[in-house]
Structures are given as structure tokens and as C-alpha cells.
C-alpha positions as CSV (number, residue, x, y, z in Angstrom):
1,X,-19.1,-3.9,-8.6
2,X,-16.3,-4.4,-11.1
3,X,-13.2,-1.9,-11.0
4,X,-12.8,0.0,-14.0
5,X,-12.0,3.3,-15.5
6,X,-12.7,6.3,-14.1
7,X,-11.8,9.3,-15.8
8,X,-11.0,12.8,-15.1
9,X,-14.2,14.3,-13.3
10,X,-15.5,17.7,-12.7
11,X,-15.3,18.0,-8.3
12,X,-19.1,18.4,-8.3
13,X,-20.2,15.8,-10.5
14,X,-17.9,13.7,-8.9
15,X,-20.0,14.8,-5.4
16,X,-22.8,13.9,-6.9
17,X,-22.3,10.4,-8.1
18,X,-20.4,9.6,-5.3
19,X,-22.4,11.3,-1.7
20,X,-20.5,11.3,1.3
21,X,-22.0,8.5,2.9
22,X,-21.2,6.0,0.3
23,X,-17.7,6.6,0.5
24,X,-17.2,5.3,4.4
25,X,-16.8,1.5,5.0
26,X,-19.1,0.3,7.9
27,X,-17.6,-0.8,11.5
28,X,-18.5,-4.4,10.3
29,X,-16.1,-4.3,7.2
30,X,-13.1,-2.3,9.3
31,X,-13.5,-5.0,11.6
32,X,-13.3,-7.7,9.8
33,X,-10.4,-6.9,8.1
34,X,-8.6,-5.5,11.5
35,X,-9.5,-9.3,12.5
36,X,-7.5,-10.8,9.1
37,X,-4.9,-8.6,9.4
38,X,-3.8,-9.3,12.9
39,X,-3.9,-12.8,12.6
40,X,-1.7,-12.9,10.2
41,X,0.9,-10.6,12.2
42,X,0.6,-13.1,14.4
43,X,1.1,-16.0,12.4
44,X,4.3,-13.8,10.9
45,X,5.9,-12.9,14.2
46,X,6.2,-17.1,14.7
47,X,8.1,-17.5,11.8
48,X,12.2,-17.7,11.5
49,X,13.8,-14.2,10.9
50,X,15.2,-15.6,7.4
51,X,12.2,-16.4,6.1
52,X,10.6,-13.1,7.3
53,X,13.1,-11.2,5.4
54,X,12.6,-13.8,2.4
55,X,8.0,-12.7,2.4
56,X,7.4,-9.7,-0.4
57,X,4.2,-8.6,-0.6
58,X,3.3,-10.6,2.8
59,X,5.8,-8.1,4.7
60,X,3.5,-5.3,2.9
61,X,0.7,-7.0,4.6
62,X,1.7,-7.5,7.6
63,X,3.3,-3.7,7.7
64,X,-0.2,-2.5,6.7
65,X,-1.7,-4.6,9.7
66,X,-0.1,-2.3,11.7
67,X,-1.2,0.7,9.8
68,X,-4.9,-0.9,9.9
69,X,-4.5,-1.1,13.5
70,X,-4.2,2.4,14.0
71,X,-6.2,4.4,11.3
72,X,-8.4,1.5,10.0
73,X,-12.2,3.2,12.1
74,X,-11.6,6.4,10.6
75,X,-12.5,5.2,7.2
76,X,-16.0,4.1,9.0
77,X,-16.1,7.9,10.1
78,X,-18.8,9.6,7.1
79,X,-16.7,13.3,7.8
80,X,-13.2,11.8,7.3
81,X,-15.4,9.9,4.2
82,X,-16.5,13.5,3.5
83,X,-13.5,15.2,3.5
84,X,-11.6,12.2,1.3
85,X,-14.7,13.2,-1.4
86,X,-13.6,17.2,-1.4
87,X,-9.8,16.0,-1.9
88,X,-10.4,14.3,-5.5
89,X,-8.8,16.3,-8.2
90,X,-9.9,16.5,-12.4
91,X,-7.9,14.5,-14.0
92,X,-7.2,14.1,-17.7
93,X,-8.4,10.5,-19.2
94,X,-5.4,9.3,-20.8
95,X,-1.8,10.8,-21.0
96,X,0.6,10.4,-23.5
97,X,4.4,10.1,-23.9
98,X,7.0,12.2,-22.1
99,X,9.4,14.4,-24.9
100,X,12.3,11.5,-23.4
101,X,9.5,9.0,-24.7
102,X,8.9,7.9,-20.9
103,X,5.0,7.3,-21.0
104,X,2.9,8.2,-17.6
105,X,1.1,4.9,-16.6
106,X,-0.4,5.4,-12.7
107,X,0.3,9.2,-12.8
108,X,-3.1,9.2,-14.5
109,X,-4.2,8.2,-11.1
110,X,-7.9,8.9,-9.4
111,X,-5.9,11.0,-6.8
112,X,-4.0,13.3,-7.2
113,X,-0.8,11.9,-4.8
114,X,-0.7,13.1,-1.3
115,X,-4.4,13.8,-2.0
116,X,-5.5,10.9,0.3
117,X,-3.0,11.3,3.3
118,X,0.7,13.2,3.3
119,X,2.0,10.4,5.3
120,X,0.6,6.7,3.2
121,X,-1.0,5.8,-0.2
122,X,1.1,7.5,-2.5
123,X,3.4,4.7,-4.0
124,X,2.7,2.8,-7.0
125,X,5.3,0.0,-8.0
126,X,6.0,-3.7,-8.7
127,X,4.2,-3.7,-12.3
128,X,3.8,-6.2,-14.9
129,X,2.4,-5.6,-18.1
130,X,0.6,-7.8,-20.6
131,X,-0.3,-7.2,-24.3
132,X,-2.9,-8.8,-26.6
133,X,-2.4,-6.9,-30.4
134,X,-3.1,-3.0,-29.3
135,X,-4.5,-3.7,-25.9
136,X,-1.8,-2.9,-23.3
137,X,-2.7,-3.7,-19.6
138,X,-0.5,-2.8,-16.5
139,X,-0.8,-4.1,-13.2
140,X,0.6,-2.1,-10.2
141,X,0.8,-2.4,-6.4
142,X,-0.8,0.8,-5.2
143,X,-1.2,2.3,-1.6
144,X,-3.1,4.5,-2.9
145,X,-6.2,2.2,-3.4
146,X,-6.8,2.2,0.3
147,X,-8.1,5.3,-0.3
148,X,-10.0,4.9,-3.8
149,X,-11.6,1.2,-2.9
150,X,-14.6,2.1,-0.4
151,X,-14.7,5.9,-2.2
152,X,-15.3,4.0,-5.6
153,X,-16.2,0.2,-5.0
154,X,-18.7,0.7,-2.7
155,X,-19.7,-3.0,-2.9
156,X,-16.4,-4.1,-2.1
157,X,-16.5,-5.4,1.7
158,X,-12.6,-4.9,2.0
159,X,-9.8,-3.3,0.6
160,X,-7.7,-3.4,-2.5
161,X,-3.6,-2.7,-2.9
162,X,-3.5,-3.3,-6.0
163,X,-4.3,-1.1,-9.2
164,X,-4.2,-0.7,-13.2
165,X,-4.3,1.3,-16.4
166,X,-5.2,0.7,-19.9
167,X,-4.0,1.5,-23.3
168,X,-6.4,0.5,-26.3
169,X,-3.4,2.2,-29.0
170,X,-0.2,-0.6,-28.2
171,X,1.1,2.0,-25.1
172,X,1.3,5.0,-26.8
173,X,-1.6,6.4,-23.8
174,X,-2.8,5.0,-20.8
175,X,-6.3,5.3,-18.7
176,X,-5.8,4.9,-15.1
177,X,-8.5,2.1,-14.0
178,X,-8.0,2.4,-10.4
179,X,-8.2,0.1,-7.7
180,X,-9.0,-3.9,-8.2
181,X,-11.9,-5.1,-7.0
182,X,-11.7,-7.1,-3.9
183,X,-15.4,-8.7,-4.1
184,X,-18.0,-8.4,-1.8
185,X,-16.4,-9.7,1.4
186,X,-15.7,-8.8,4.4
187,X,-12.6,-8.6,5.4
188,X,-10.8,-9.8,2.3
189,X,-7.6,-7.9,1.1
190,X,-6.1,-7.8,-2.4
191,X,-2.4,-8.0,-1.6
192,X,-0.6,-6.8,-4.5
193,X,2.4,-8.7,-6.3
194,X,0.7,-8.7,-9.7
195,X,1.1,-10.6,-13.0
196,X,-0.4,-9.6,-15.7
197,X,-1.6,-12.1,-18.9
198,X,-3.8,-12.3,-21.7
199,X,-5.4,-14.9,-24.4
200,X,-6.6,-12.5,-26.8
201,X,-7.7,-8.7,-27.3
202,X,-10.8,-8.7,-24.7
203,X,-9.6,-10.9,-22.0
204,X,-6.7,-10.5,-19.6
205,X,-6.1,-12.1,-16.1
206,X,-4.6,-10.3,-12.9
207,X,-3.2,-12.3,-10.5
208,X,-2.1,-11.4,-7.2
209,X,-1.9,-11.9,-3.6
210,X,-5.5,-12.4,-1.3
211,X,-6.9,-13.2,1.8
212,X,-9.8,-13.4,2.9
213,X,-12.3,-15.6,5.7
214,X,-13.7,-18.8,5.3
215,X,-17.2,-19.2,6.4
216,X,-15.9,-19.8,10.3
217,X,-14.5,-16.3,10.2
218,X,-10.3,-18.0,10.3
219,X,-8.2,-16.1,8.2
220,X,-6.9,-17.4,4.4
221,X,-4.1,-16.6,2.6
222,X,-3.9,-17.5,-1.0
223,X,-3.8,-16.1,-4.6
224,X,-6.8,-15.4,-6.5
225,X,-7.3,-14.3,-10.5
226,X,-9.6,-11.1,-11.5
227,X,-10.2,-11.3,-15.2
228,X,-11.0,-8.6,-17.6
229,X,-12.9,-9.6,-20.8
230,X,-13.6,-5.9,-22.0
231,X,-9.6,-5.6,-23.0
232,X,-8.8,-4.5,-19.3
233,X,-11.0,-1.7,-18.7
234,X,-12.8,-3.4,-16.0
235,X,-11.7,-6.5,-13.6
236,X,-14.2,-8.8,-12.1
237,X,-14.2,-9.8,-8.8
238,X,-11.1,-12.1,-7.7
239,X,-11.7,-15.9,-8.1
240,X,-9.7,-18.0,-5.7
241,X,-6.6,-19.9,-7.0
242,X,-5.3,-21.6,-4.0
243,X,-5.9,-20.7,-0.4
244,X,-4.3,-22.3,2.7
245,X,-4.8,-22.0,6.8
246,X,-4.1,-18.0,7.3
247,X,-2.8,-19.2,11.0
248,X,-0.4,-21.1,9.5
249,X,0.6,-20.5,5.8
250,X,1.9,-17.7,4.0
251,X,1.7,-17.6,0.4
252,X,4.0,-15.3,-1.7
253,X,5.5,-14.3,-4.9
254,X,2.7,-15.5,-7.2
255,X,3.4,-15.5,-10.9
256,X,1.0,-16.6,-14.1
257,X,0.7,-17.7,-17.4
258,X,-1.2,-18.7,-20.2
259,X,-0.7,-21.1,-22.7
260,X,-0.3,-20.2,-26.1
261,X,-1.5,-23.7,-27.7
262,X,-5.0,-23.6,-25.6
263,X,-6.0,-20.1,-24.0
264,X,-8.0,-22.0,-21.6
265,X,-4.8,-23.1,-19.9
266,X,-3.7,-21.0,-17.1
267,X,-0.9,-21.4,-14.9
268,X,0.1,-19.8,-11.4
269,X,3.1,-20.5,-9.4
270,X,3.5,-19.0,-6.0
271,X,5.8,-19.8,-2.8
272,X,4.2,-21.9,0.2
273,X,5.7,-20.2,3.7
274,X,4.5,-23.5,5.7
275,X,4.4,-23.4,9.3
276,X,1.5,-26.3,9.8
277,X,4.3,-29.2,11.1
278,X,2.5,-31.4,9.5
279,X,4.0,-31.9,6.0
280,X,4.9,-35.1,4.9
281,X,8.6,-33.8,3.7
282,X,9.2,-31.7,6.9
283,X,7.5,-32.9,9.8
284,X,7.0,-30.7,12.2
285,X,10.0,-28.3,10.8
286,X,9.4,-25.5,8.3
287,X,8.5,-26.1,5.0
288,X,9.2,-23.8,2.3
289,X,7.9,-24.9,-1.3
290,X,7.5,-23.8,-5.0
291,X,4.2,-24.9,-6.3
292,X,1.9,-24.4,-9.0
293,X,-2.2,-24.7,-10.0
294,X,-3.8,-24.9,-13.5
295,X,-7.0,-24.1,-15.2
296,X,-8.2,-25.7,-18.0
297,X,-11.6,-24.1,-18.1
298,X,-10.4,-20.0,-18.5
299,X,-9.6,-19.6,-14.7
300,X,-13.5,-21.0,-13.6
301,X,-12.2,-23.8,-11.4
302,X,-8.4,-24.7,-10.4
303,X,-6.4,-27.8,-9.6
304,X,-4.9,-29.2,-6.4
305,X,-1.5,-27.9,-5.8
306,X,1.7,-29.4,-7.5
307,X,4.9,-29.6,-6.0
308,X,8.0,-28.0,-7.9
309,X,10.2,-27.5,-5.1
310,X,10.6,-28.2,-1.3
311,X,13.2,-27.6,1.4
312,X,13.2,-27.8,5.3
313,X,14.2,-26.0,8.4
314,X,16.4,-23.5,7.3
315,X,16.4,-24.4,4.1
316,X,14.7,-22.0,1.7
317,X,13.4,-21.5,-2.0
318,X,10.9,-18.4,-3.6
319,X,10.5,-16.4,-6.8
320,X,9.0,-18.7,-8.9
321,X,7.8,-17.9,-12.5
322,X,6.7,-19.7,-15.0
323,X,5.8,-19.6,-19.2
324,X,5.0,-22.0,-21.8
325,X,5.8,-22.8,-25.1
326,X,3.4,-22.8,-28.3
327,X,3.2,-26.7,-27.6
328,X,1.7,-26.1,-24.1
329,X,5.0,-26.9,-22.1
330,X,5.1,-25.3,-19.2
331,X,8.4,-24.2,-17.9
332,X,8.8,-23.0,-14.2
333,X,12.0,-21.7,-12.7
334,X,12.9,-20.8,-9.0
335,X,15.8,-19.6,-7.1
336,X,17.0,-22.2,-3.8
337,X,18.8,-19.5,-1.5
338,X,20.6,-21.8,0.9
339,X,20.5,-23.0,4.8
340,X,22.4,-19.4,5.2
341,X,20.1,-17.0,3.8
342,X,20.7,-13.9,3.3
343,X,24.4,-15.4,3.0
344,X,26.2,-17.6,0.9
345,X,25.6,-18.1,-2.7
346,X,22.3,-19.0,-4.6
347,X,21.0,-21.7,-7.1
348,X,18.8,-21.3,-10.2
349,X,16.6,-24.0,-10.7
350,X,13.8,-24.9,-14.1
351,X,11.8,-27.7,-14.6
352,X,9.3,-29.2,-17.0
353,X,5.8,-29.7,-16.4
354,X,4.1,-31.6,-19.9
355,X,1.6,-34.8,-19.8
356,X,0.9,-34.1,-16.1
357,X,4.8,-34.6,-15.4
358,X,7.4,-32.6,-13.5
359,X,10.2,-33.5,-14.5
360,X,13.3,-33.4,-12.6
361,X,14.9,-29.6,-11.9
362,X,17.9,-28.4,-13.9
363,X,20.6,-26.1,-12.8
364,X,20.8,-23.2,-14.7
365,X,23.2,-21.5,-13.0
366,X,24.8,-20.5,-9.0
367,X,24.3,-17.2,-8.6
368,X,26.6,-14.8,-6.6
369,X,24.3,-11.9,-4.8
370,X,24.7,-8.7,-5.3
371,X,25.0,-5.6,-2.9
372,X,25.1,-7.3,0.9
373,X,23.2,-10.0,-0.3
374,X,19.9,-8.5,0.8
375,X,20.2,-4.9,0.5
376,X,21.4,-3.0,-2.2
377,X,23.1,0.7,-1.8
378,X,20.5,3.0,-0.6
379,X,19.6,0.1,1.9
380,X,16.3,-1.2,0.2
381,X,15.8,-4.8,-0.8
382,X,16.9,-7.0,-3.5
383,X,17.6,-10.4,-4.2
384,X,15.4,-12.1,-6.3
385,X,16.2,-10.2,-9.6
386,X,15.3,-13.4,-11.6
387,X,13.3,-13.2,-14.6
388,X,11.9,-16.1,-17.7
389,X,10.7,-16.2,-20.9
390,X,9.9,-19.0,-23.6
391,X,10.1,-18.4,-27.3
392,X,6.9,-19.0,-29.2
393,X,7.3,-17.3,-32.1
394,X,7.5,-19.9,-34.7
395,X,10.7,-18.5,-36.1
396,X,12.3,-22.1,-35.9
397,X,13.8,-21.0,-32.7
398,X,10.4,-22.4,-30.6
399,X,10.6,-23.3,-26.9
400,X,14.3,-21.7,-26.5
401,X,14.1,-21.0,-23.1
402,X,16.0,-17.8,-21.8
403,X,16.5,-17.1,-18.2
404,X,17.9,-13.6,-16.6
405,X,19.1,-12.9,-13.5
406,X,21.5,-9.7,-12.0
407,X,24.5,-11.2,-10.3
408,X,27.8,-9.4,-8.3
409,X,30.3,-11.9,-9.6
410,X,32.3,-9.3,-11.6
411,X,33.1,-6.8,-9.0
412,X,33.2,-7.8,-5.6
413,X,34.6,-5.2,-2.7
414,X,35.3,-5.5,0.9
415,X,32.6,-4.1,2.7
416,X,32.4,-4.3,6.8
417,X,29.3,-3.3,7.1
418,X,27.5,-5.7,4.4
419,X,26.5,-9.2,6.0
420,X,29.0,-11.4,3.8
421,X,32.1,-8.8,4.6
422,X,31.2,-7.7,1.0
423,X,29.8,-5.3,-1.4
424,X,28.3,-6.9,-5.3
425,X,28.0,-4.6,-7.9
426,X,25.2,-6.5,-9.8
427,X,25.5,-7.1,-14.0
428,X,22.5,-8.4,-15.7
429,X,23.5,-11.8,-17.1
430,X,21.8,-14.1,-19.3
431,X,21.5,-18.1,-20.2
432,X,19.8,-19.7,-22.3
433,X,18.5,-23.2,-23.2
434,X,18.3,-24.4,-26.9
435,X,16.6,-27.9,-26.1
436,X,13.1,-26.8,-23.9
437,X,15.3,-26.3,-21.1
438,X,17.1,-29.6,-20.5
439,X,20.2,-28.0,-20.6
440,X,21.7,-24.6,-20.0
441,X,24.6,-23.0,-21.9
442,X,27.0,-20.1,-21.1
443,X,26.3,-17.3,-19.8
444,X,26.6,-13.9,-21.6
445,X,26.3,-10.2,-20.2
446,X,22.9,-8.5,-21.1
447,X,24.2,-4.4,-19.7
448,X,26.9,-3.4,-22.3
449,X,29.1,-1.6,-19.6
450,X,31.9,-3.2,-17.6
451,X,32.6,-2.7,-13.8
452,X,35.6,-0.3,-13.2
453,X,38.8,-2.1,-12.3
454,X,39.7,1.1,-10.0
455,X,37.3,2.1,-6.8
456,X,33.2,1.6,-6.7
457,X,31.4,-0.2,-9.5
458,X,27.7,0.2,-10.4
459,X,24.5,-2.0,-10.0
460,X,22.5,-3.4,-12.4
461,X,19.0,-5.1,-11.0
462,X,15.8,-6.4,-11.4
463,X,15.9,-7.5,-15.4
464,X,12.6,-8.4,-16.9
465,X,12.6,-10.5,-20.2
466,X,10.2,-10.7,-22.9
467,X,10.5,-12.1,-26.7
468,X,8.9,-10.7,-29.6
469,X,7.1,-12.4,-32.5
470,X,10.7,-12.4,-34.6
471,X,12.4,-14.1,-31.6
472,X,14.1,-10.8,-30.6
473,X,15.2,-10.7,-27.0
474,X,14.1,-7.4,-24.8
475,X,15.6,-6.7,-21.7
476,X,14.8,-4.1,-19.3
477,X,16.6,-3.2,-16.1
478,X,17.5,-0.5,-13.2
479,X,20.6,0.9,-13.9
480,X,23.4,2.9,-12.1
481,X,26.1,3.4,-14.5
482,X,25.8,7.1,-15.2
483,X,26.6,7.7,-11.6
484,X,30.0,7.3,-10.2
485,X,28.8,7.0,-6.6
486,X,26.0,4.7,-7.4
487,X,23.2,6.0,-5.9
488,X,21.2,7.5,-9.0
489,X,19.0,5.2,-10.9
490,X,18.6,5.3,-14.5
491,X,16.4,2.7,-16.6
492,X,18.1,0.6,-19.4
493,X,16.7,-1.8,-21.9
494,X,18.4,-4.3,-24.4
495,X,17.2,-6.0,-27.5
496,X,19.5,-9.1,-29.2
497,X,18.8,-10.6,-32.5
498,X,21.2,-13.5,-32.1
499,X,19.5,-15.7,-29.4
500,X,21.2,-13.3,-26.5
501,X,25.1,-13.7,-28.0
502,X,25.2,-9.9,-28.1
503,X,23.1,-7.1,-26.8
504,X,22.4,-3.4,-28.0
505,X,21.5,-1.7,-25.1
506,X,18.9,1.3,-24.8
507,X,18.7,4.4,-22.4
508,X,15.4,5.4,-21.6
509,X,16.6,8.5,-20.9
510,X,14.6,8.4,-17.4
511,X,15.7,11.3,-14.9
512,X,17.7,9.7,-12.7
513,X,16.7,9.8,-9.5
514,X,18.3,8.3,-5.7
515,X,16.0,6.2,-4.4
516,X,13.2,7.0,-1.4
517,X,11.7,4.6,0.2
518,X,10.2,4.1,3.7
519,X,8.1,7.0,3.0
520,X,4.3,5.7,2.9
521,X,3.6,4.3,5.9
522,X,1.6,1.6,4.4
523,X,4.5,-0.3,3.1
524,X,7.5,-2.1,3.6
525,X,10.0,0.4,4.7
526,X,12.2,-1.1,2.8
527,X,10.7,-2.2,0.0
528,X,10.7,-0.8,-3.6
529,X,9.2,-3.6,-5.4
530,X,11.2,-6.8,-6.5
531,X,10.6,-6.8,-10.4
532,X,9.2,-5.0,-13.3
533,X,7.9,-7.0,-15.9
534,X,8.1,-5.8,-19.6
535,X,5.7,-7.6,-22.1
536,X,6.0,-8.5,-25.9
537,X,2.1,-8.8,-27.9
538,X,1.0,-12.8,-26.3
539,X,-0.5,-13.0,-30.2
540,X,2.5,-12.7,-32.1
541,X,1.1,-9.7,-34.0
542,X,2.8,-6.7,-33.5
543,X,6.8,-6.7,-32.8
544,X,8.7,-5.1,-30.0
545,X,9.0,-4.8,-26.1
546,X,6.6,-2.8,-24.1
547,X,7.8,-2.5,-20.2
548,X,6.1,-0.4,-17.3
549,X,8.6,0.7,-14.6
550,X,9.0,2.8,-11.1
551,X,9.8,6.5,-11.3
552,X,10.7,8.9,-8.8
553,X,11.3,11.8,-10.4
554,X,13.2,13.8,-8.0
555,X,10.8,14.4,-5.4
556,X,10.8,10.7,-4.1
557,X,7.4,10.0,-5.1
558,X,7.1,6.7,-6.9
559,X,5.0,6.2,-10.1
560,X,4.7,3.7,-12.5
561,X,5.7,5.1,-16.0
562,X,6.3,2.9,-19.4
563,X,8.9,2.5,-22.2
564,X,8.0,1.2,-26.0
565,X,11.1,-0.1,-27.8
């Protein structure tokens, strides 16, 4: 059964569609994925502490193996499947924006939060958004879908952690589409870490984390692609990008896209947590690698692997993305974190991949972490606020490649209780490449503020970068400025019409809110997502930024919400 929209229903039609019965997963399927799920604790538990800490949506895996573990035969129980049925809420089909211009993206949501438990499945975050002309598609990790997949996609044989909405009027309202479809098998997982992309009006492509059994029952972790060809109402059942030996692999931080100059071109880049001991460039040490499949056939069939990037032992490299050009050159950047991880300083690295050639990685710049290098005030994680994007907008300025990151090189305090003896406050800075990427020049600052010269600064993290069909530069970014203790979070984008030399920035005017996290069970509990990825129109038809975003309001309840400028 495809995932798709499901609007705002009356309780007892809602009973009567959907009986009891059909809401329960079997023994077989909670089994199954109990199976999965523990082997890949396992296979977690063996690896180094760095690269544990380094895993993003794996660590929401293996954290909801534990969950799993505990509650996962209740969902085979038809009166806790009963009683989930009674707990749905009417719900309006689309919302529109907020008097602040803040849009509600996920709050449009099957449930009703804290309908499905008090205690897990209430967190939506980690978006990306894609645009074809007026179709507007958001992707969105979503504890929540634990609950919606076996009430709704009662084919699906596992369960889903990702979701989506839809806007069919360029973002102005959104349709909650609820959970992604894992496909019929048992035991498979959709992992979350989306990317959203698109090739024209009808057809958009979700990537995202999976894993799943081969036919000897061992577990596989891998990427795989749903694809929407009804403008993102509706997601087909995920297609396998690359999968490796669950027992000894973990893959992580996918990212996608599609080339402008042939929509049939697809790219994905992930990160390759190798344990096997058998690779050629490691031996039998850990191997950490960048690599990256293609489709030339709409995402039917994929290639073998490509290396971008490999390191050993200690060594250690993630957060991959990658765009293309309106020639078809793909561009793929990653960030190399050091033998002393979460320590010491970082490197930005982008390459070329054109005529089935890599070419040799470029430095773009060293950054200098923010907060304690791992953790940022508040004590939740970030440090891989790096973000891409290639122009193809035929404005003379094609193939300009622009790379963001947030860095604490401005304001650095002692600190005694961060891991380098130090305390970054993070600015959002910005290079860019005039020659596709061969060479980098200076840096500007994207966030128009300055750190304070006198006590605390203020962090600026997790940019997202998109450019428009007149070459203009958006920006978006989390931002603590308006607080002089620097816990509130605000949302700020920026928008430069001068190939990033200057910046006017934007206040969304979000409610600022101090951020919660460790609150659902099902995740992380220190995650809050590790980017937010806003989205110009992939056809060069309509101008302007579109980004979707976590909210928290001021209960601590997090939502995904949008921003049009």
C-alpha cells in the first residue's frame, strides 16, 4: 500500500475504514523486526566510542532497538490496536500560515501528539524540502509513525520513522501525508534522515535510511528511494540504493540529488561505518568512507558504490551532500573530523564527479567547532552544520558552487567543562567557488550580527542553502541572538544578490523557544536533528526560498513548521 494523504476524519468513519483488528502488526512482523533491531545494537556496541557519537539517524535506531525491545508485542496485542483506533482525533486537511507567517507543516499530523503514547512518538524533525513549480514536498523524521504505520499501512510488514506533507499552492498550505511506506517486508525499518528532490511537478524522490533482511533472514543496512509521481501525495514502496552486511556496516547521513540536464540522473551520497576488516584501504582496521550511487534510469536500478572519501582507524569523515550543475556535474562535499574526534579542528572537503571521474578533493575551508565541539548549550548535538548548493540558473553565474557551514572561530571562551577546555559561539559563514569548484575564495559572514567583545556570545547553527532561478542566495539557520544567555532559539534566514559578498538577513519571527530534547523515548536523547534543508523551485520557475524547520513552541514539543521568503 502506498503512503499518502489522509485527511481530517470523522472518529466513526475512521472506525469504520480502519477495524480494530487491522490496526495490530502480527507476532511474525514484531519479531522480525525485534530480530533487525538487535543485531544491529550489537553490531553498534563493537564499534569505537568516536564513531558511535559520529552515527545520526543510526543512534535513533539503535535507541529505538531498545524501545522495540520493551514495548514492540504490544503493538501485536488487537486491544492496545483497539484502543490506538479510539485515540485518533479530526483533523483539518490543510493549514495555512501563522499571523508571524510561520506555516504548520507536520502539525497537520494524523495524531493528535501525545495521542499515541505520553512518553514516545511525538517529535517530528530533521526536514528537507523539495519544490517542483507549485508542488512543495517536506520530508520529516517522525516518531510518531510508529504509531500511524500498522494503524494505516496495513500491508507494510514493518515500521516507518519517517513522514511528509504536501502543498499543491508553492507552501502557502500543507496536507499531512503521514507515515512512509516501508513495503511489504518483514522486519524492514524506514530509518529517517530524509532528502527530499524532484524532476518535475508529479514526481519527487525521498531518500532515507533502511534496513531490512535478505532472503537468509541477516540483517541490512542501506539507503533506499520511495518516489512519488502524483506530486507527493503518495510514496511508493522504498527501492534499495545500496545495502551492506547489517553485522558489520552502518550506513549514515544519506543525501540526494537530481540532475538538472537529464531528470533520470539521480544521485545519493551516504557515509560507510565499516567494521568488516576486510577493506582493501584499512585492513582489518576501521574504515570510514564517503561514497556515492547513481541512477540513470529514474531510480529503477543503481550503480556499484564509488569512493569519495576514506580514512582508517581513528580516522573519520561523514556528512556528505551533493548537487549538480545544469551540465550534469556533480559536486559532493564532506567534512574529515580528525584522528581526535570530537576534538581538534575539522576540514571541508568537495570534489568533482563528470565523465565517470572523481576528481581529486579540494579544501574549502578548516573549520573551528562550535560549542564543546559536540554539544552545543542546552547539551544536544551538533557538529555537522554543513550545507551545498550549485547554481543552475542560467543567469551567467552557472555552476558557482557555494558551501555553508556554522563555525566558533569568532568567539571562543574558556570553558572547563567543554571537551577542548572551550566554549564556540558558532556564526554561519560562507565560501564560494566561481570556477565549478576547483578553487575556493574567502570567506564571508552569512548572520548579520557580531559576537559581543564583553561576556557570552550567541550560536548560530545548522545553515541550509538554496539558490533561486535569479541566482539569489537563501540562507536559513537556528539562531540565538535575541537571547543574552543563549539558550532561546529563534529562526533566521538570509538572502544575497551579490554571489554571498553581503547578506540581508530575515527574522522569522518564530517564538523562541529553549530547547527539549530527550523527551520521546524513541529517540536519541540527545538528538534534535542535524540540518534543515530549505528548497528553491528545481525548475527554475518560480523565485524565492522555501524552508521547513523544528518548532517547539513553548511546551517542548517539536514540530516541523515552514517559512516562504
Amino acid at each position: 500500500m502506498k503512503s499518502g494523504k489522509f485527511p481530517g476524519l470523522a472518529l466513526a468513519f475512521l472506525c469504520a475504514i480502519v477495524p480494530s483488528g487491522g490496526a495490530q502488526m502480527s507476532p511474525a512482523k514484531v519479531a522480525a523486526l525485534e530480530s533487525n533491531l538487535q543485531h544491529v545494537k550489537a553490531a553498534y556496541n563493537r564499534l569505537p566510542a568516536n564513531k558511535k557519537l559520529l552515527l545520526d539517524g543510526a543512534s535513533n535506531v539503535v535507541q529505538f532497538a531498545d524501545f522495540w525491545h520493551r514495548t514492540g508485542m504490544r503493538f501485536a496485542d488487537p486491544a492496545f490496536a483497539a484502543a490506538r483506533v479510539q485515540r485518533v482525533s479530526a483533523r483539518p486537511a490543510a493549514t495555512s500560515a501563522t499571523t508571524n507567517k510561520i506555516i504548520p507543516i507536520s502539525a497537520t499530523g494524523l495524531f493528535q501528539d501525545l495521542s499515541g503514547s505520553t512518553l514516545a512518538g511525538f517529535t517530528q524533525s530533521e526536514s528537507s524540502t523539495a519544490r517542483c513549480g507549485n508542488n512543495v514536498v517536506v520530508g520529516f523524521n517522525d516518531s510518531g509513525g510508529i504509531f500511524e504505520t500498522p494503524l494505516f499501512l496495513t500491508g507494510a510488514g514493518g515500521e516507518s520513522l519517517a513522514g511528509f506533507a504536501y502543498s499543491t499552492d508553492g507552501g502557502h498550505t500543507f496536507t499531512d501525508g503521514g507515515p512512509v511506506d516501508p513495503g511489504p517486508n518483514f522486519g524492514s525499518l524506514l530509518g529517517g534522515d530524509p532528502v527530499l528532490s524532484c524532476s518535475n511537478p508529479s514526481t519527487f524522490y525521498y531518500s532515507q535510511l533502511f534496513l531490512f533482511s535478505d532472503a537468509a533472514g541477516n540483517p541490512v543496512t542501506a539507503v533506499a528511494v520511495n518516489k512519488s509521481t502524483d506530486g507527493g501525495h503518495s510514496f511508493g514502496e522504498p527501492v534499495v540504493v545500496i545495502g551492506k552486511d547489517g553485522l558489520s556496516h552502518f550506513l549514515d547521513k544519506p543525501w540526494s540529488a537530481v540532475d538538472p540536464s537529464n531528470p533520470k540522473n539521480i544521485y545519493v551520497s551516504y557515509t560507510d561505518f565499516d567494521g568488516s576488516g576486510t577493506s582493501k584501504a584499512c585492513g582489518k582496521l576501521m574504515r570510514t568512507a564517503i561514497e556515492f550511487v547513481v541512477s540513470h534510469d529514474a531510480g529503477a536500478t543503481w550503480s556499484a558504490p564509488k569512493v569519495a572519501s576514506e580514512v582508517c582507524d581513528n580516522e573519520a569523515v561523514s556528512g556528505s551532500q551533493v548537487a549538480l550543475d545544469s551540465k550534469g556535474t556533480m559536486h559532493i562535499a564532506w567534512i574529515d573530523l580528525g584522528p581526535t574526534f570530537p576534538e581538534g579542528n575539522r576540514t571541508i572537503f568537495q570534489s568533482i564527479y563528470a565523465g565517470g571521474v572523481l576528481l581529486p578533493p579540494v579544501t574549502v575551508d578548516i573549520i573551528q567547532p562550535g560549542g564543546d565541539a559536540f554539544l552545543l548549550q542546552g547539551a544536544f548535538r551538533d557538529f555537522l552544520g554543513m550545507a551545498m548548493a550549485v547554481d543552475h540558473s542560467r543567469t551567467g553565474s552557472d555552476g558557482m558552487v557555494y558551501i555553508t557551514w556554522a563555525d566558533g572561530r569568532n568567539k571562543r571562551l574558556p570553558d572547563p567543562v567543554a571537551s577542548q577546555g572551550v566554549y564556540g559561539y558558532d556564526d554561519i559563514l560562507l565560501r564560494v567557488s566561481f570556477d565549478d569548484g576547483s578553487h575556493f575564495g574567502f570567506f564571508s559572514q552569512v548572520n548579520s550580527d557580531f559576537q559581543s567583545r564583553l561576556g557570552p556570545g550567541h550560536d548560530h547553527y545548522q545553515p541550509g542553502i538554496a539558490i533561486d532561478k535569479t541566482g539569489t542566495i537563501g540562507i536559513c539557520w537556528y539562531d540565538r541572538r535575541n537571547d543574552p544567555e543563549n539558550f532561546s532559539v529563534g529562526r533566521f534566514c538570509a538572502t544575497s544578490n551579490n554571489n554571498g559578498i553581503t547578506f540581508t538577513n530575515i527574522n522569522t519571527n518564530l517564538a523562541p523557544y529553549t530547547p527539549a530534547h530527550g523527551n520521546d523515548e524513541i529517540l536519541n536523547p540527545v538528538y534534535m536533528g542535524d540540518y534543515d534543508q530549505p528548497a528553491s523551485d528545481s525548475l527554475n520557475q518560480e523565485a524565492g526560498f522555501f524552508g521547513a524547520f523544528e518548532a517547539q513552541g513553548n511546551r517542548g514539543n517539536p514540530n516541523v513548521v515552514g517559512f516562504e521568503f
